[in-house]
N, CA, C and O atoms as a printed pandas DataFrame, in Angstrom:
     atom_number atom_name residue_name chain_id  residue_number  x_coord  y_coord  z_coord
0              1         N          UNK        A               1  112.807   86.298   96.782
1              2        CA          UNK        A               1  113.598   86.118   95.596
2              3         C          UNK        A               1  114.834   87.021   95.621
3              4         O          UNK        A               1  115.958   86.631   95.303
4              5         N          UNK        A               2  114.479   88.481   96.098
5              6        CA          UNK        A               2  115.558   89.616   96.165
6              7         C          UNK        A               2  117.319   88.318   96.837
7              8         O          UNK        A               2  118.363   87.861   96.371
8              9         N          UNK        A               3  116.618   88.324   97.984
9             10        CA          UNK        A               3  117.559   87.388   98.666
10            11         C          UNK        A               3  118.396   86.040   98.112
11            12         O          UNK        A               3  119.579   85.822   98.374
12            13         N          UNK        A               4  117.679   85.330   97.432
13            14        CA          UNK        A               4  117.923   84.052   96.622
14            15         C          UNK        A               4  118.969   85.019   96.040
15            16         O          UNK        A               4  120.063   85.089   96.599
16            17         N          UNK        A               5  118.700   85.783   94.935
17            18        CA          UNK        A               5  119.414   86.313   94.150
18            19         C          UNK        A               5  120.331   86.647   94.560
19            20         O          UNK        A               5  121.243   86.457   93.757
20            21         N          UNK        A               6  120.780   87.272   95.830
21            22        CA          UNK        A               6  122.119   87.876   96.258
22            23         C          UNK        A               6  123.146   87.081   96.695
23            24         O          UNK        A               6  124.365   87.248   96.665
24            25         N          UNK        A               7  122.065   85.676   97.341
25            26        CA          UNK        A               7  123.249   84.721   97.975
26            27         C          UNK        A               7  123.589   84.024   96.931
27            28         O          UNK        A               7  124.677   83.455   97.017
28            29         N          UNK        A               8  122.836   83.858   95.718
29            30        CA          UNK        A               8  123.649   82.851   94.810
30            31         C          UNK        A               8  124.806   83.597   94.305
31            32         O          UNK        A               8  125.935   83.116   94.401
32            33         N          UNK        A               9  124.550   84.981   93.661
33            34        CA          UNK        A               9  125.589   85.538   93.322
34            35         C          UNK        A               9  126.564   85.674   94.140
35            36         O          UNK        A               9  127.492   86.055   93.426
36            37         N          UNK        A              10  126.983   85.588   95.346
37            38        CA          UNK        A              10  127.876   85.400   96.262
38            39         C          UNK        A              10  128.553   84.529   96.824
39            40         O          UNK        A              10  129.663   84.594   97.351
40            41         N          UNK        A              11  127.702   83.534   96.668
41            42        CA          UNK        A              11  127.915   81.634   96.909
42            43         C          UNK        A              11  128.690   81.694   95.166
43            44         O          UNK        A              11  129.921   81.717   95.170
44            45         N          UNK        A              12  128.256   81.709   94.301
45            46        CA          UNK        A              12  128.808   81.424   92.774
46            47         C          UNK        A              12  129.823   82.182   91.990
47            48         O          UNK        A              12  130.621   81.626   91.235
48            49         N          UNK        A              13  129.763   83.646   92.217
49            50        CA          UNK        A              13  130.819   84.651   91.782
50            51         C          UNK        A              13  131.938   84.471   91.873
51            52         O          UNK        A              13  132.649   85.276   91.272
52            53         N          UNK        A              14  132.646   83.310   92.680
53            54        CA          UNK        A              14  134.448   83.277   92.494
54            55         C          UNK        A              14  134.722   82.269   91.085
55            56         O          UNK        A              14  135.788   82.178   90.477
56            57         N          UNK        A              15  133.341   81.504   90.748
57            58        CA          UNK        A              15  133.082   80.590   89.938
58            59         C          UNK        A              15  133.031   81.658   88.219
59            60         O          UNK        A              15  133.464   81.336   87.112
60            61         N          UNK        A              16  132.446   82.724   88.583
61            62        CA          UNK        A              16  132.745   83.658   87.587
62            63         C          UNK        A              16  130.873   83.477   86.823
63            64         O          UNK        A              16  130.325   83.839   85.781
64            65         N          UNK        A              17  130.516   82.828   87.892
65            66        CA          UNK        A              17  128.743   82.761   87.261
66            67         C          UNK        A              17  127.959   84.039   87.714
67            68         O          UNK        A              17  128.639   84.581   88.585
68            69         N          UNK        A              18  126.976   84.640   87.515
69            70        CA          UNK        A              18  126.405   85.666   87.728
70            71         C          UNK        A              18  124.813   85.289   87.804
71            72         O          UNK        A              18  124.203   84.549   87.032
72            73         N          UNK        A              19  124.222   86.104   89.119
73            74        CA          UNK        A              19  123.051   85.865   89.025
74            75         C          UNK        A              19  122.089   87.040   89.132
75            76         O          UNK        A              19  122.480   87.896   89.926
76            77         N          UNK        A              20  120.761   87.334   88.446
77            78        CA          UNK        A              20  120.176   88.364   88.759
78            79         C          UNK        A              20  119.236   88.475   88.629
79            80         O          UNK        A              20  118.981   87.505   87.914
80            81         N          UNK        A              21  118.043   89.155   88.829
81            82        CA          UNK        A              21  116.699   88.739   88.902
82            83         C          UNK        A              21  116.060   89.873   88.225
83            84         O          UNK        A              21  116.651   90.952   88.188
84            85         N          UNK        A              22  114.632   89.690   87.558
85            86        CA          UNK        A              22  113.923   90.952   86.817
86            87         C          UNK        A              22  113.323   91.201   87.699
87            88         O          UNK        A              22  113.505   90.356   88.576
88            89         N          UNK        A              23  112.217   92.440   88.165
89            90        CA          UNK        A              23  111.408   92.364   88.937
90            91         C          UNK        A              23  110.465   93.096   87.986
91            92         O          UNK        A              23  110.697   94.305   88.002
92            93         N          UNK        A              24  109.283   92.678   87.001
93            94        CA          UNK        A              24  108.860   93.862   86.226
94            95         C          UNK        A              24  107.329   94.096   87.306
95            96         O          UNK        A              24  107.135   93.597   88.414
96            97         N          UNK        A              25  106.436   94.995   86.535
97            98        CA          UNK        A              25  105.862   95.783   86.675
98            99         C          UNK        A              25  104.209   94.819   86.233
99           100         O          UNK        A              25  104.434   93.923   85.421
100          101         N          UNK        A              26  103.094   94.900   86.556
101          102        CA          UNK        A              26  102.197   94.543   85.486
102          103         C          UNK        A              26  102.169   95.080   84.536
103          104         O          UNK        A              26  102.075   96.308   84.556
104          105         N          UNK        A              27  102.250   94.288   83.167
105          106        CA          UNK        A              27  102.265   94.663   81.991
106          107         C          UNK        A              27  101.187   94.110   81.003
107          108         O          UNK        A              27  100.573   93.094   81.328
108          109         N          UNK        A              28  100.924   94.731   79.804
109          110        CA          UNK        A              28  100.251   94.099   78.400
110          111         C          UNK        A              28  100.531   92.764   78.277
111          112         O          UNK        A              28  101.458   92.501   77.512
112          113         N          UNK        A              29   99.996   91.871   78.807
113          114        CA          UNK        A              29  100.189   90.431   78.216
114          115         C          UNK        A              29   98.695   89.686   78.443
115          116         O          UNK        A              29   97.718   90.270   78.913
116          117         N          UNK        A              30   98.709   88.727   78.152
117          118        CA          UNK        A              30   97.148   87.984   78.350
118          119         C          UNK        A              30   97.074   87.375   79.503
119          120         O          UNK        A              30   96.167   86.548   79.605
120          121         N          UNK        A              31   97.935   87.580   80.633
121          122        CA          UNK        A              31   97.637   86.975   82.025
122          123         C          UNK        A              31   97.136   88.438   83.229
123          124         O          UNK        A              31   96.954   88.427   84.446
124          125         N          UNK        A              32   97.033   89.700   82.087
125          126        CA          UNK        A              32   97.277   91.037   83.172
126          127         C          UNK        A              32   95.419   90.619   83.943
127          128         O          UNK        A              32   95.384   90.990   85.116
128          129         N          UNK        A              33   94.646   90.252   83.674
129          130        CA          UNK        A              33   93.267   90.248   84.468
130          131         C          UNK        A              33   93.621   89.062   85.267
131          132         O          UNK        A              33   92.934   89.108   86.288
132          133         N          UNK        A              34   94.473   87.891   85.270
133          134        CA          UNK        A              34   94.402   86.583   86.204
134          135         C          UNK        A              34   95.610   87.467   87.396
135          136         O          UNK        A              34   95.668   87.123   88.577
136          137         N          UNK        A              35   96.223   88.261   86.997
137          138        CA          UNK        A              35   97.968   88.481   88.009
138          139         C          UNK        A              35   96.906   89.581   88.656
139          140         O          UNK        A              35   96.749   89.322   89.849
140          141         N          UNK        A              36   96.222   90.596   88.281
141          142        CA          UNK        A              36   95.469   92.006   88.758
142          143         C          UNK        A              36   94.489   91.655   89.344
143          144         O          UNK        A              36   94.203   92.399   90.283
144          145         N          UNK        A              37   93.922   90.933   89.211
145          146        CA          UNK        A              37   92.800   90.501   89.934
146          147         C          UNK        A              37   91.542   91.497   89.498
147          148         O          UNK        A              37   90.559   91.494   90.238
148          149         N          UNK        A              38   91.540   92.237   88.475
149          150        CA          UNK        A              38   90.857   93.617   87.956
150          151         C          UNK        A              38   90.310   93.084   86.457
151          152         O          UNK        A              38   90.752   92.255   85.663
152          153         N          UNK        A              39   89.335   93.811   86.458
153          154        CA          UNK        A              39   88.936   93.218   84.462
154          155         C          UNK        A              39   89.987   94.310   83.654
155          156         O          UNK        A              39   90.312   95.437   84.029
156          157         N          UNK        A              40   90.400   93.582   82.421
157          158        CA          UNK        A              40   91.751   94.123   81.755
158          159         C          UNK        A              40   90.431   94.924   80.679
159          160         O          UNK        A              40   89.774   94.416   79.770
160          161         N          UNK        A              41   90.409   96.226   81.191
161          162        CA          UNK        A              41   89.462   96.866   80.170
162          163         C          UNK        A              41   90.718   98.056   80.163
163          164         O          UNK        A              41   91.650   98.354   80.909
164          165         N          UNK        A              42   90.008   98.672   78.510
165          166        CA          UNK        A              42   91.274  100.028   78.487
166          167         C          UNK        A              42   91.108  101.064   79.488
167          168         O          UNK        A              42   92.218  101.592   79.542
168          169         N          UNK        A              43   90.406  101.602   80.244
169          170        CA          UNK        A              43   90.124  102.514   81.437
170          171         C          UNK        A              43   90.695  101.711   82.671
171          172         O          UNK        A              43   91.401  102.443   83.364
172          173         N          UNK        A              44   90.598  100.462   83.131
173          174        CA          UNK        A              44   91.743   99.846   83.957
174          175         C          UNK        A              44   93.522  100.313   83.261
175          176         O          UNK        A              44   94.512  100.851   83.758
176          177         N          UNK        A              45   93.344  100.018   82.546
177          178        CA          UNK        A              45   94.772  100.354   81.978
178          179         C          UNK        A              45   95.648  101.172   82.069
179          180         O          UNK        A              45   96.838  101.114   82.381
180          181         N          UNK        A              46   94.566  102.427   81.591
181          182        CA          UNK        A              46   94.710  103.676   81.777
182          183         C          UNK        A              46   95.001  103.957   83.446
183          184         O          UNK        A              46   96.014  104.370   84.011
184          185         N          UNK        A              47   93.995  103.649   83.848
185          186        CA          UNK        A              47   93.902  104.461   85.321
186          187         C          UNK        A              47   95.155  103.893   86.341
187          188         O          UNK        A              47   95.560  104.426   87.374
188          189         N          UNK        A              48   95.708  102.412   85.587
189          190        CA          UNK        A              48   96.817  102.079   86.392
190          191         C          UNK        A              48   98.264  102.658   85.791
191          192         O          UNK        A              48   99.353  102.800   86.346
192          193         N          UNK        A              49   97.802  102.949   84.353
193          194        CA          UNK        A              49   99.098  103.636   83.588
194          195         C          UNK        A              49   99.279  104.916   84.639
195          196         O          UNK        A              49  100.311  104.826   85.305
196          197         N          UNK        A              50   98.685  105.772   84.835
197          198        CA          UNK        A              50   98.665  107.182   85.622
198          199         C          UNK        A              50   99.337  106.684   86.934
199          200         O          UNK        A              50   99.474  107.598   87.747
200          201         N          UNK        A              51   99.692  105.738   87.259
201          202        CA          UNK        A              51  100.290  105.555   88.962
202          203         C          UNK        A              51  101.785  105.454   88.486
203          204         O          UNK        A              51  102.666  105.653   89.322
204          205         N          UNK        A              52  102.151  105.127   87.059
205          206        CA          UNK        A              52  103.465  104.733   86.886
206          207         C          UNK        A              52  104.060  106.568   86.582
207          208         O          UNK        A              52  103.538  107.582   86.118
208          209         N          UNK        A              53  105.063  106.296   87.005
209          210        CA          UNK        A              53  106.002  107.682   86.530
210          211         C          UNK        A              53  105.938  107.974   85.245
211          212         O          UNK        A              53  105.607  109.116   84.927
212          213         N          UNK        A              54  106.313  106.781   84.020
213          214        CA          UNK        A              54  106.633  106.910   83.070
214          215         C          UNK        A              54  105.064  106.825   82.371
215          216         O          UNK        A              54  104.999  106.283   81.268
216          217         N          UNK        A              55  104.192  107.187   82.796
217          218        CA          UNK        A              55  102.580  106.904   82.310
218          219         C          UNK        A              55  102.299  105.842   81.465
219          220         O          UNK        A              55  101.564  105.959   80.485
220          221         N          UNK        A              56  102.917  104.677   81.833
221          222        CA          UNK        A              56  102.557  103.703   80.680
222          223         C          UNK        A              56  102.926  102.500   81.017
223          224         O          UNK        A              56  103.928  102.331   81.712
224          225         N          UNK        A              57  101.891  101.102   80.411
225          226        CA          UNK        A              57  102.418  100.230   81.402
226          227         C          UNK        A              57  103.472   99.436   81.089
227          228         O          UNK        A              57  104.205  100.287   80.584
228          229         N          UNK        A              58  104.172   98.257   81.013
229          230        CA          UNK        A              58  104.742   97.782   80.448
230          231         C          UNK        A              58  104.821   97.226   79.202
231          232         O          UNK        A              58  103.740   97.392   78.638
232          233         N          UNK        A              59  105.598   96.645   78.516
233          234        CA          UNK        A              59  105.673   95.511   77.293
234          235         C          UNK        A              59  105.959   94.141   77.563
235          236         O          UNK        A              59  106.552   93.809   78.590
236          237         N          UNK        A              60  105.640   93.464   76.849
237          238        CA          UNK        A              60  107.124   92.306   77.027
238          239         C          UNK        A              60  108.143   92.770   76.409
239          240         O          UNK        A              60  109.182   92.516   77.019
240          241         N          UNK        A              61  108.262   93.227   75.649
241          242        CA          UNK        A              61  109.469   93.587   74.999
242          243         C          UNK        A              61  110.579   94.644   76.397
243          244         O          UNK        A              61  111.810   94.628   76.394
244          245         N          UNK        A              62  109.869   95.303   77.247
245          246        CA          UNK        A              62  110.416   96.176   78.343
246          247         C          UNK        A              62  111.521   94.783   78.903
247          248         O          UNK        A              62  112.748   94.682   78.884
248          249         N          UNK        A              63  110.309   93.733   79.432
249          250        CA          UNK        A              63  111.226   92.501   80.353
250          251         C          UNK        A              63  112.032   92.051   79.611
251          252         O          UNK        A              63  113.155   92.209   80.089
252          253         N          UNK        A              64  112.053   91.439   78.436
253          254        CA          UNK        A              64  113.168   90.899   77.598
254          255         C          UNK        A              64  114.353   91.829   77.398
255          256         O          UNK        A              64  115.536   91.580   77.631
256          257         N          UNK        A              65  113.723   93.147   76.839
257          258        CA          UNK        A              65  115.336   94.051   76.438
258          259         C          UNK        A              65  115.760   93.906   77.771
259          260         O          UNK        A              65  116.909   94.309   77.592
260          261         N          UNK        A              66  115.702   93.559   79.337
261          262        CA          UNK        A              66  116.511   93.906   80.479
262          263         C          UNK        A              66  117.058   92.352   80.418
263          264         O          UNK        A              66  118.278   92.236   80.307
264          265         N          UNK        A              67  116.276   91.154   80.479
265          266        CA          UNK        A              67  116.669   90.020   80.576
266          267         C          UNK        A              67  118.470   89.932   79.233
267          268         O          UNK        A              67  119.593   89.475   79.449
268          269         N          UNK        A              68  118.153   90.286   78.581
269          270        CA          UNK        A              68  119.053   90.405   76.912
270          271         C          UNK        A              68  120.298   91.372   77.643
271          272         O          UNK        A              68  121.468   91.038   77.458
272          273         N          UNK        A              69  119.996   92.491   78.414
273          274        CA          UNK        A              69  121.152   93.345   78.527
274          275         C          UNK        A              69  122.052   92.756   79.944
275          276         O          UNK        A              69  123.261   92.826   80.162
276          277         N          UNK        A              70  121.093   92.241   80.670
277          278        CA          UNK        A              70  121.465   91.328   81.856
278          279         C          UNK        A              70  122.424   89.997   81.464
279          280         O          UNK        A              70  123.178   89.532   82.319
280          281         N          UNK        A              71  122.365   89.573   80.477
281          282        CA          UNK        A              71  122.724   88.351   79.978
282          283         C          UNK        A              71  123.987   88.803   78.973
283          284         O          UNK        A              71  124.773   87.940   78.581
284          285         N          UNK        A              72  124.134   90.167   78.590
285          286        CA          UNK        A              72  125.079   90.434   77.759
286          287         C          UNK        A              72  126.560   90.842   78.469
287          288         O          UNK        A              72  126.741   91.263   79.611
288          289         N          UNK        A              73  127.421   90.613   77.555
289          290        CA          UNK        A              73  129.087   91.172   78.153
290          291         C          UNK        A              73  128.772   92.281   78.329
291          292         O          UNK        A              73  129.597   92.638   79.170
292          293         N          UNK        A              74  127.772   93.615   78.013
293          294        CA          UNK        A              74  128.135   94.697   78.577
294          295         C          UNK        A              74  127.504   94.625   80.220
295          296         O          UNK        A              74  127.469   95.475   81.110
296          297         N          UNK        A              75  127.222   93.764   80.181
297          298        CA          UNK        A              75  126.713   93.377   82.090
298          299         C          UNK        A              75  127.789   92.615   82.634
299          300         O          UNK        A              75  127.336   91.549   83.050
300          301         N          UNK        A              76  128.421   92.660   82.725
301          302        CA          UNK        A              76  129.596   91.239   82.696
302          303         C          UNK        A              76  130.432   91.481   84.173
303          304         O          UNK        A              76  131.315   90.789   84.680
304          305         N          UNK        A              77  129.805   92.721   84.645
305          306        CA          UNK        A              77  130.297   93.132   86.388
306          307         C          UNK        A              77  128.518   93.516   86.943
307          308         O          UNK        A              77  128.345   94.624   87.450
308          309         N          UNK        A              78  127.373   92.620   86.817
309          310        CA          UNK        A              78  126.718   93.261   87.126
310          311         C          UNK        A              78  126.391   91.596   87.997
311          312         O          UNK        A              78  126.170   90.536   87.411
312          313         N          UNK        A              79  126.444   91.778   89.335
313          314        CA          UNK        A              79  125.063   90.444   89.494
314          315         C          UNK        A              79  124.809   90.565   91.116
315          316         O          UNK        A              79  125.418   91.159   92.006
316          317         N          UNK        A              80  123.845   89.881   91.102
317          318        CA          UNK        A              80  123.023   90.031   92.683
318          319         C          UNK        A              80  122.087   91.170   92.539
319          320         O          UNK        A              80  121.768   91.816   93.537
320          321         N          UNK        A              81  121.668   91.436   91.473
321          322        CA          UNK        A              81  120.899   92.292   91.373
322          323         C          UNK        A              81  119.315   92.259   91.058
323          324         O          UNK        A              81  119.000   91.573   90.086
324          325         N          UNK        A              82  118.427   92.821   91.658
325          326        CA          UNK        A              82  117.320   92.585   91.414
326          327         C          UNK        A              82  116.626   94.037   90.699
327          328         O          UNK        A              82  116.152   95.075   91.162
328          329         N          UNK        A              83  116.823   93.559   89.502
329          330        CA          UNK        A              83  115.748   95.108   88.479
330          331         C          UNK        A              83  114.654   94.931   88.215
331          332         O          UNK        A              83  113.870   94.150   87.677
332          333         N          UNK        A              84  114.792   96.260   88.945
333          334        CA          UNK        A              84  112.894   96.497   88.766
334          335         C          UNK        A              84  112.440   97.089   87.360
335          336         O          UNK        A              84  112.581   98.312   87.372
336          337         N          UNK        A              85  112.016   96.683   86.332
337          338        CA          UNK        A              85  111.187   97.279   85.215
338          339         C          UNK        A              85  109.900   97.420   85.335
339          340         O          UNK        A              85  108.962   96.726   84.942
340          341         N          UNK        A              86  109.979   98.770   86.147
341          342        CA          UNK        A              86  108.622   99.524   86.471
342          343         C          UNK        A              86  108.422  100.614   86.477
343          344         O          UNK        A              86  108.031  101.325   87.403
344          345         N          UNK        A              87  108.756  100.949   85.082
345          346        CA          UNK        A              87  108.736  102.432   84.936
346          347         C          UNK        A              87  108.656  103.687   85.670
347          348         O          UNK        A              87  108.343  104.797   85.240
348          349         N          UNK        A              88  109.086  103.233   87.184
349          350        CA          UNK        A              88  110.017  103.964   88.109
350          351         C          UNK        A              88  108.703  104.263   89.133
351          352         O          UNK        A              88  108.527  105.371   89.639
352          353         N          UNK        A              89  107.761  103.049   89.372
353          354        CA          UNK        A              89  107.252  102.677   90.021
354          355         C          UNK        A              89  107.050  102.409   91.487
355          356         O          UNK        A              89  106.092  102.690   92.207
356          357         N          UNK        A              90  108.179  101.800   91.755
357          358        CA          UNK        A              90  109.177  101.627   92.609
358          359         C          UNK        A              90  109.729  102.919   93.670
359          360         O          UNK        A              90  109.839  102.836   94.893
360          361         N          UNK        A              91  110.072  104.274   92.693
361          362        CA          UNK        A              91  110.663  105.245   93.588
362          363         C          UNK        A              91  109.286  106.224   94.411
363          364         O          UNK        A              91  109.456  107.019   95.335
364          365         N          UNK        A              92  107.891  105.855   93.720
365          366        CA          UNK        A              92  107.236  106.296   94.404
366          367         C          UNK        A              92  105.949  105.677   95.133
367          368         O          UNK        A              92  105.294  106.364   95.917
């Protein structure tokens, strides 16, 4: 997907279209035991919250506020980008 994302924004950008991708984190939603493959009990939760930097797991509300700021004029030089909302997951 990283890839998709970069060539469209590059294939499309003289067009003035922008493309960019979320990459979140497992989060609180009612699919976290089918995506984890783990029973969604609060001690799973927990014990996967402790691997994230920010000790905590996601929202939906985390993916949307990035999808919303991605989509806004104050992004308006941002694309080919793939963000990770993983509470900094990622750097370690």
């Amino acid at each position: 997907m990283a890839q998709v994302t970069q060539g469209l924004a590059a294939e499309y950008g003289p067009q003035g279209l922008r493309f960019n991708s979320i990459c979140p984190l497992r989060g609180k939603t009612g699919l976290l035991e089918m995506f984890s493959g783990v029973p969604d009990t609060p001690e799973e939760r927990e014990r996967f919250a402790q691997s994230v930097p920010l000790r905590r797991m996601s929202e939906p509300t985390d993916v949307a506020n990035a999808a919303v700021y991605l989509a806004s004029d104050e992004a308006s030089f941002i694309t080919g980008v793939n963000l990770p909302v993983d509470g900094g997951r990622l750097a370690v």
